[in-house]
C-alpha positions in Angstrom: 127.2 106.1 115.8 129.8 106.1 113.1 128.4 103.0 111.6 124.9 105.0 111.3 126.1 108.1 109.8 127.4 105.7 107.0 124.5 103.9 106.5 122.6 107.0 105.9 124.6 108.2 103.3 123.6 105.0 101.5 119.9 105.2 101.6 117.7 107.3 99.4 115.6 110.2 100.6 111.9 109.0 100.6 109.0 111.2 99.6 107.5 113.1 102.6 105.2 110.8 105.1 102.1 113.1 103.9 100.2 111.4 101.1 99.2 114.5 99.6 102.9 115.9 99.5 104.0 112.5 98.6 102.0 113.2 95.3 102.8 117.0 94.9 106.8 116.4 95.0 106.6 113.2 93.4 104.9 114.4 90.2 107.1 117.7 90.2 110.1 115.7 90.4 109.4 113.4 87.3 108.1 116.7 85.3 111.4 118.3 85.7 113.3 114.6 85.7 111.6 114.4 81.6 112.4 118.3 81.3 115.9 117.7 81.8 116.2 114.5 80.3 117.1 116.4 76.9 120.0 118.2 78.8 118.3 121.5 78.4 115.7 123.0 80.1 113.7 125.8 78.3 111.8 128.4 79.5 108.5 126.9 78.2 109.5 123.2 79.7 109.5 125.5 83.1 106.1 127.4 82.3 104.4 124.6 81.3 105.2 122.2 84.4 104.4 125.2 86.7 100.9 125.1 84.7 100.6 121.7 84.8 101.1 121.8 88.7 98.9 124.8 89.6 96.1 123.0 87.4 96.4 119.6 88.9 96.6 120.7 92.4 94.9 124.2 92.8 98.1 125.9 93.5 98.5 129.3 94.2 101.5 130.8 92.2 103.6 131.1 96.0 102.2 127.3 96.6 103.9 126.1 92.9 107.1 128.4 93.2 107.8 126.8 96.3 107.0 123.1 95.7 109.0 123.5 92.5 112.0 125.0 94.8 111.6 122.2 96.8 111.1 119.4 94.2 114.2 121.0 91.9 116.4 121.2 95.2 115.1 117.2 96.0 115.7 116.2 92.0 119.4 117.5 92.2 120.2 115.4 95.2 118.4 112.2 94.3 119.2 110.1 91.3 116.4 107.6 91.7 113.0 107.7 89.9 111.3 104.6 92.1 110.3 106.2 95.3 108.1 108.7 93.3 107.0 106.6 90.9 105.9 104.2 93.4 103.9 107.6 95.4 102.3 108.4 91.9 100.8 104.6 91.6 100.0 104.7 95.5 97.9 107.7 95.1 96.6 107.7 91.5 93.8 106.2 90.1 94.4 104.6 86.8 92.6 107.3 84.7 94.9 109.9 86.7 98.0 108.1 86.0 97.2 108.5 82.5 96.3 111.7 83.0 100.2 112.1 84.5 101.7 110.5 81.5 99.7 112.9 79.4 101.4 115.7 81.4 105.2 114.4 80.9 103.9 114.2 77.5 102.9 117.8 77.5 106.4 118.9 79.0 108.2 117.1 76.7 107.0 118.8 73.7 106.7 122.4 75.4 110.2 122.8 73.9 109.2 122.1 70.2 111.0 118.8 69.7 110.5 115.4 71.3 114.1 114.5 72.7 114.6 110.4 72.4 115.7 110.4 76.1 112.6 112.0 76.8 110.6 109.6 74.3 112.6 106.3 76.3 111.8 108.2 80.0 108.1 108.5 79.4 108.0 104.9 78.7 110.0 103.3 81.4 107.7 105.7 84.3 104.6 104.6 82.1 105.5 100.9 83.3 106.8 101.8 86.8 103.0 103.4 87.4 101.2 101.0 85.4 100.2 102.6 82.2 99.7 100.2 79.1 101.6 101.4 75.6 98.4 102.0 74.2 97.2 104.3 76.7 100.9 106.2 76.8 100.9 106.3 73.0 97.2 108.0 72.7 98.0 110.0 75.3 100.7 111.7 73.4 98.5 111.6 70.6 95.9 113.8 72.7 98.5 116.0 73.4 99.9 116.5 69.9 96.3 117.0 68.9 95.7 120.0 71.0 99.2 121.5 69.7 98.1 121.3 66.6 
C-alpha cells in the first residue's frame, strides 16, 4: 500500500482515456504551455487561445471556459510536454498538425512580440509531432501575413 502511494507520486498524469478529450486538453495545454513560456501571460495570449479553441473544436463559450479551467489547472500540476504532444500526433493528421503549429504560432505573437523561449518551444513540439522546419517556418510566416 505504502509502496504504491509512492509510486504514484512519481508517474505523470496521462491525458484522459477519450480520444477526443485527449486532443481538446492536449492542444489547450501546449497553447497556454507557449503563452507562458515568455513568463507573462496577456490578456490577448488568453483571448486568442480561447478563439483558437472554440474555432478548432466548435466550442461553446461554457464548453472553452471550462476545458481551459481544466487544461490551466492540469498545466500547473504537470511539467511534462510528451504525453500531449504524443495525443496531438495520435490524433492529427499531418495537415492538422500544421495547422496546430500555426495556432502556437498565432498565440505567440497575440502579445505583440515573439519571446525566444516561445521561438525555441514552438520548435522542439514542431519535432515531438512531426512537423518539418519548413512547414513550422511558413507557417509562422502565414500567420505574420495575416497580422499584417
Amino acid at each position: 500500500m505504502f509502496f504504491d502511494q509512492l509510486m504514484s507520486l512519481f508517474k505523470c498524469p496521462q491525458p484522459e482515456a477519450n480520444p477526443s478529450g485527449d486532443l481538446r486538453i492536449a492542444v489547450a495545454i501546449l497553447l497556454l504551455e507557449a503563452a507562458h513560456r515568455d513568463e507573462h501571460f496577456d490578456p490577448d495570449e488568453r483571448a486568442t487561445i480561447e478563439r483558437l479553441l472554440t474555432e478548432r473544436f466548435s466550442l461553446s463559450q461554457d464548453e472553452c471556459a471550462r476545458l481551459m479551467e481544466a487544461s490551466e489547472a492540469a498545466s500547473a500540476r504537470n511539467v511534462q510536454l510528451y504525453p500531449y504532444t504524443q495525443a496531438v500526433f495520435q490524433h492529427m493528421a499531418p495537415e492538422e498538425r500544421v495547422g496546430f503549429v500555426e495556432m502556437l504560432w498565432e498565440v505567440a505573437y497575440a502579445d505583440g512580440v515573439l519571446d525566444p523561449e516561445e521561438d525555441a518551444l514552438i520548435r522542439k513540439l514542431g519535432g515531438l509531432i512531426y512537423v518539418t522546419d519548413r512547414e513550422r517556418m511558413l507557417a509562422k510566416k502565414r500567420v505574420l501575413e495575416k497580422k499584417g
